[in-house]
LOLO-951142 format. One record per residue (C-alpha): z, x, y; residue in three letters. Coordinates in nm, 2 decimals, padded with zeros to 4 digits. Each point is the difference from the previous one (the first is absolute). Layout:
# residues N
Z X Y ALA
...
***
This chain:
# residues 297
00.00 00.00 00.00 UNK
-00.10 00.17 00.35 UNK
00.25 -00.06 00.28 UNK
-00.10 -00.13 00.32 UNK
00.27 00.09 00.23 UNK
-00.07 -00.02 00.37 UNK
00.27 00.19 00.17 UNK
00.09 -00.14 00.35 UNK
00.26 00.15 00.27 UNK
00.29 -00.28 00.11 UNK
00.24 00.02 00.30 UNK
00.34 -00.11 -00.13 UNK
-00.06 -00.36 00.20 UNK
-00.27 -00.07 -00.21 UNK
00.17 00.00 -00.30 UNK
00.08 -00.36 -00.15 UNK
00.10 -00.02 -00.30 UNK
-00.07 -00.31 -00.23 UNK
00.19 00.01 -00.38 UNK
-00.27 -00.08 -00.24 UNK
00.26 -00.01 -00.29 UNK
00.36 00.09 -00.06 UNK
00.10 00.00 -00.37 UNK
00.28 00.11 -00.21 UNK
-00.10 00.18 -00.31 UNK
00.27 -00.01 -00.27 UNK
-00.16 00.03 -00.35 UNK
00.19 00.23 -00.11 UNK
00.07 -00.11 -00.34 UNK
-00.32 -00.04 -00.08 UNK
-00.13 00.29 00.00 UNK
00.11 00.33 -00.20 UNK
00.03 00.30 00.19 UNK
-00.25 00.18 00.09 UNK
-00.20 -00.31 00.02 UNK
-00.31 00.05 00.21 UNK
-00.10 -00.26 00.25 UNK
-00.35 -00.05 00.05 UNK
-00.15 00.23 00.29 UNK
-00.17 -00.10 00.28 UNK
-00.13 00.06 00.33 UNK
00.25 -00.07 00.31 UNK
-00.18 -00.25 00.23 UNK
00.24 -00.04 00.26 UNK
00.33 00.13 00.16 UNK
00.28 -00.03 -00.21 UNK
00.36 00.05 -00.02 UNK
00.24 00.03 -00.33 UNK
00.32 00.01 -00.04 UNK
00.17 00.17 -00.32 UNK
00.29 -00.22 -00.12 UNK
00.05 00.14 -00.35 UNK
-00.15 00.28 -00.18 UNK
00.07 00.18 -00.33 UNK
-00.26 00.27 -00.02 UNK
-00.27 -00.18 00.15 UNK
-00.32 00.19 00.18 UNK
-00.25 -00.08 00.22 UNK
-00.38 00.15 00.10 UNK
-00.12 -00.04 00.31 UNK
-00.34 00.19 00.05 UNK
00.04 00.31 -00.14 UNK
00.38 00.07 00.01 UNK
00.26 -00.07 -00.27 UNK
00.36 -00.17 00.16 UNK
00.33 -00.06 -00.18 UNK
00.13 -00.32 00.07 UNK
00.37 -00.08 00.10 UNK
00.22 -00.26 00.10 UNK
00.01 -00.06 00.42 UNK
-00.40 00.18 00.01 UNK
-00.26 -00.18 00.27 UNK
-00.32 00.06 -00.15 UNK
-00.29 -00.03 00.31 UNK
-00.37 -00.02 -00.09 UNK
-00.33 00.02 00.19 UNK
-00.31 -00.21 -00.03 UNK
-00.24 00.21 -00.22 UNK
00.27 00.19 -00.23 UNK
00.02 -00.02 -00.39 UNK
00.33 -00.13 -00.15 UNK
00.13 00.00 -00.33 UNK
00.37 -00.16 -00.13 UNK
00.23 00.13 -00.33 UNK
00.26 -00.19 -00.11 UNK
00.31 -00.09 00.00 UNK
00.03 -00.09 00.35 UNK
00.10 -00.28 00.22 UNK
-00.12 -00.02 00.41 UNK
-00.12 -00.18 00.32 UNK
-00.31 -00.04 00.08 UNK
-00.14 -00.07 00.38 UNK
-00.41 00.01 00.05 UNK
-00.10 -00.02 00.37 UNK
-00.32 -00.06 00.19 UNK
00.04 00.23 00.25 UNK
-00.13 -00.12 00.28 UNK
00.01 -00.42 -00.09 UNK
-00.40 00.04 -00.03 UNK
-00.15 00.01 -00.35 UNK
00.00 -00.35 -00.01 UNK
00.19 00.02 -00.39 UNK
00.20 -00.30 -00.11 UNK
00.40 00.04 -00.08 UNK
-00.07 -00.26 -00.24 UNK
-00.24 00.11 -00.24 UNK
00.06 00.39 00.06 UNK
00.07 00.25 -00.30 UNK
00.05 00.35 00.04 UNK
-00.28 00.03 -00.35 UNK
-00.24 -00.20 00.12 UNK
-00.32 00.18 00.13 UNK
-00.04 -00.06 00.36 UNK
-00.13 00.14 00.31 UNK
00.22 00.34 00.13 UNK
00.22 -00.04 00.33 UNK
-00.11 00.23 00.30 UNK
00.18 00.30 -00.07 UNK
00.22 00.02 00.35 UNK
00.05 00.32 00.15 UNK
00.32 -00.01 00.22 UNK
00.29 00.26 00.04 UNK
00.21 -00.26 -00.15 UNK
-00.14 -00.06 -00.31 UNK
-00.10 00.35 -00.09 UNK
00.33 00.13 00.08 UNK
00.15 -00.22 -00.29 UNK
00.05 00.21 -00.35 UNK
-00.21 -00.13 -00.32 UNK
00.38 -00.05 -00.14 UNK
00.31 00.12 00.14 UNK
00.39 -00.17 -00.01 UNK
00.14 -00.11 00.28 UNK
00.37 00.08 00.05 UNK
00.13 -00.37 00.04 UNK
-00.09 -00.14 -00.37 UNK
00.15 -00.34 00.10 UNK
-00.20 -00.10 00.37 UNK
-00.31 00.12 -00.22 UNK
00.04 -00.22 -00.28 UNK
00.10 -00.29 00.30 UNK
-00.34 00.03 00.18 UNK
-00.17 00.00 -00.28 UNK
00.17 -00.31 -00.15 UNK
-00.01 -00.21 00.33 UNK
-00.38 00.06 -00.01 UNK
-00.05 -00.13 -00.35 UNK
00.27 -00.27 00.08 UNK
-00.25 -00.11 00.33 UNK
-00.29 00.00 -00.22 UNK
00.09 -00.19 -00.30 UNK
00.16 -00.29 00.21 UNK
-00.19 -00.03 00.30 UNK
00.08 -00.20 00.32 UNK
-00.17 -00.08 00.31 UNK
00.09 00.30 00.19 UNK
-00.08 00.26 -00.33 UNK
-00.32 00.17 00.14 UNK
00.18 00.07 00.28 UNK
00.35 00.13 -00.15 UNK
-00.24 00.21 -00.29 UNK
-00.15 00.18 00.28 UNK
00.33 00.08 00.15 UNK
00.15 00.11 -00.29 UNK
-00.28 00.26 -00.15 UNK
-00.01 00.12 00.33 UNK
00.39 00.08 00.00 UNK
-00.05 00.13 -00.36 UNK
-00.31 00.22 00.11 UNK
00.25 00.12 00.33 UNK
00.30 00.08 -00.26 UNK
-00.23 00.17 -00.21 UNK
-00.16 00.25 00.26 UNK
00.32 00.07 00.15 UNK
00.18 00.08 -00.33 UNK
-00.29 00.21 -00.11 UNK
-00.02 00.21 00.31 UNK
00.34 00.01 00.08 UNK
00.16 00.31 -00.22 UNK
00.34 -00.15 00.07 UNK
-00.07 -00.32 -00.11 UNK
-00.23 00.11 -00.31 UNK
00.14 00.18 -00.24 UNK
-00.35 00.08 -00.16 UNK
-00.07 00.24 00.29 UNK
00.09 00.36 -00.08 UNK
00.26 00.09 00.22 UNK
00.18 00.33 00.02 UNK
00.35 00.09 -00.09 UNK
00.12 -00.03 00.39 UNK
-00.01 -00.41 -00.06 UNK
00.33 -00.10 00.06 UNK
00.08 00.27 00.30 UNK
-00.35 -00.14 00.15 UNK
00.17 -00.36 00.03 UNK
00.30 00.16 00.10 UNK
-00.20 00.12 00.29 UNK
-00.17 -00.31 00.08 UNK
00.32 -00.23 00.03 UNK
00.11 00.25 00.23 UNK
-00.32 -00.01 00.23 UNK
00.08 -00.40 -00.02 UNK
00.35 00.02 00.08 UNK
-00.05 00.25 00.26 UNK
-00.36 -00.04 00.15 UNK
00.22 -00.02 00.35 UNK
00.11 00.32 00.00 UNK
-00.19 00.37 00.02 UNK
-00.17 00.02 -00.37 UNK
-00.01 00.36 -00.10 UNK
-00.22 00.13 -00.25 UNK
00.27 00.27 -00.08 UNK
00.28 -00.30 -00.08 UNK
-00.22 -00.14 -00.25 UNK
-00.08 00.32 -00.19 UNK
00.42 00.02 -00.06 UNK
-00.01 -00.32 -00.10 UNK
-00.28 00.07 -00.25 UNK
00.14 00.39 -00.06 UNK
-00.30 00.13 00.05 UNK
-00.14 00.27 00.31 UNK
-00.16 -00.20 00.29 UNK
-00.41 00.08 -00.13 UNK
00.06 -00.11 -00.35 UNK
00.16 -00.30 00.13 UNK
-00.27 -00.08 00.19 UNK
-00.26 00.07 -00.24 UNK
00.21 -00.21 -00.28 UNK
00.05 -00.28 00.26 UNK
-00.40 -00.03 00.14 UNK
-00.13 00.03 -00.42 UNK
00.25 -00.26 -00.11 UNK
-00.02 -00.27 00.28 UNK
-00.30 00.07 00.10 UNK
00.05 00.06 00.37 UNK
00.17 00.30 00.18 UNK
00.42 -00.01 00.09 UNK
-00.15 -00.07 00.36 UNK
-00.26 -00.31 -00.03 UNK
00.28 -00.13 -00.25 UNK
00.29 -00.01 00.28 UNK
-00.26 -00.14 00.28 UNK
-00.13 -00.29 -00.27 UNK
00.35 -00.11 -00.02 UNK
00.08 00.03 00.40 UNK
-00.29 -00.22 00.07 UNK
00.09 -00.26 -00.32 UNK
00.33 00.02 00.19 UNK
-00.14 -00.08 00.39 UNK
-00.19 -00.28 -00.14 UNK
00.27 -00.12 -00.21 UNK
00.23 -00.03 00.37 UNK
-00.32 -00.08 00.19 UNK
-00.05 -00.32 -00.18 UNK
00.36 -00.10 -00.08 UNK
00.23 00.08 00.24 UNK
00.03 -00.05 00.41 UNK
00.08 00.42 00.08 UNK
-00.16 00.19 00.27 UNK
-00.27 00.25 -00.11 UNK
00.22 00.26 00.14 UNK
00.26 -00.08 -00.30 UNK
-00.24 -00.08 -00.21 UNK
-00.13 00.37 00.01 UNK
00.37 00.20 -00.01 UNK
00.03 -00.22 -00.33 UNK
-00.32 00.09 -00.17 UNK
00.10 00.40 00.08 UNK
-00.24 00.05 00.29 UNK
00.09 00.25 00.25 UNK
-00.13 -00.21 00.32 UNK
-00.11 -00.38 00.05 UNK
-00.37 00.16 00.16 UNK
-00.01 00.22 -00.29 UNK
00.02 -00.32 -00.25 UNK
-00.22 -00.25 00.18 UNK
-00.30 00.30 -00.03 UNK
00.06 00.08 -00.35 UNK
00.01 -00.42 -00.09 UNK
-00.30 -00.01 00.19 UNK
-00.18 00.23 -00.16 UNK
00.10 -00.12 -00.36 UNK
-00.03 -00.33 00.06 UNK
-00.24 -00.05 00.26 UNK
00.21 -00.19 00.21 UNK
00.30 00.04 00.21 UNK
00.39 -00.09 -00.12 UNK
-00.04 -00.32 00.28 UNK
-00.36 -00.13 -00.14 UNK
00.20 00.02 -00.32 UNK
00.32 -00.19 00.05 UNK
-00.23 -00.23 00.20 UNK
-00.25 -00.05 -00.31 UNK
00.30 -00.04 -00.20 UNK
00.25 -00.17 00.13 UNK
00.00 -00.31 00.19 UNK
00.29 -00.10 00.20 UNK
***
């Protein structure tokens, strides 16, 4: 069978996601281990979630996975799958883009049918083929919820499907990327002292930050630290402290009454001009346009 894929780039806005199907597969008993479900093509996007294994397997294209308990399994229009028993899972299939016309009602992941637009978007490629989020539990919740919202429909389903892929898709991304939050990420022995150091940015983004303080607190010289820090976050000591001053400023902007002037002494800025040109230039607009965009009084 040739593929057809036509591969098309999509703003995150554009992105609209439609459940075709949401099923639970729990044949276990069934089927002997080592049991080989029949392979096919993958037509569309699709989501799994492992709830039991014993030894089970999976190919996708080329490459071989283990399966275990708590695993998200994401696959990509155009990719080759293959199951082996014993195991038990959610499964999610999404158009995309809510435009390949496809029916929820007579969908199946076997039949033969057209292939989805591949999408090309930093969100979706930045998700692993199969990687375990830390928090088992809210996993297996937004998994269920979906397939809850599917099998009994309301009025209001389409709309409350949408919204909950899309918080699935957002949990996803931000446990894959985020090497404290996912614990498939190789991360170095300096963990623990590197959240050590980051609660003690939070706790003290008002006061002068030091890159010399947070090399004692990780025991290590002030250059390691740094290069340990920028490998394992993924942004220098310095664009790390000034994300959380502005996260800060906006955080007061928008909910509280205080002068600008205060406003920058508690976010750890040396002078109020000093602030206003470095939100500016961040945030292309000025602490007032802010609290004014904001907040309404």
């Amino acid at each position: 069978m040739g593929i057809q894929l036509k591969r098309v780039k999509v703003k995150n806005e554009e992105i609209s996601p439609k459940v075709l199907t949401a099923a639970l597969f729990s044949r276990v008993e069934q089927m002997p281990k080592g049991y080989a479900l029949k392979e096919r093509y993958v037509y569309d996007y699709e989501f799994e979630f492992i709830l039991y294994s014993d030894g089970a397997s999976m190919i996708i294209d080329d490459k071989h996975y283990e399966l275990k308990e708590g695993d998200v399994i994401y696959r990509k229009p155009g990719q080759y799958t293959q199951g082996f028993m014993p195991y038990t899972c959610y499964l999610v299939a999404v158009d995309m883009l809510n435009n390949t016309r496809k029916s929820p009602s007579s969908y199946y992941v076997y039949n033969r049918q057209d292939f989805q637009n591949y999408c090309i978007n930093d969100v979706l490629e930045k998700i692993p083929q199969i990687f375990q989020p830390l928090n088992k539990e809210k996993t297996r919740y937004l998994f269920e919820t979906i397939f809850k919202e599917f099998i009994t429909p309301t009025e209001i389903s389409d709309l409350s499907l949408k919204t909950k892929v899309l918080e699935l898709m957002c949990y996803l991304y931000q446990n894959s990327t985020d090497p404290f939050k996912n614990n498939t990420i190789p991360m170095s022995h300096h963990f623990e002292s590197l959240k050590d150091v980051i609660k003690y940015i939070e706790d003290n983004i008002d006061k002068k930050l030091l890159l010399s303080d947070f090399s004692k607190i990780a025991n290590l010289s002030p250059s390691h630290f740094h290069k340990v820090f920028t490998k394992n976050v993924g942004m220098t000591p310095h664009d790390f402290i000034l994300k959380v001053k502005l996260n800060k400023a906006k955080k007061l902007l928008a909910e509280t009454c205080h002068p600008v002037s205060e406003i920058s002494r508690q976010c750890g800025f040396d002078n109020t001009p000093y602030f206003c040109h470095v939100f500016k230039k961040h945030t292309d607009t000025t602490p007032l346009e802010f609290r004014k965009k904001h907040r309404y009084i």
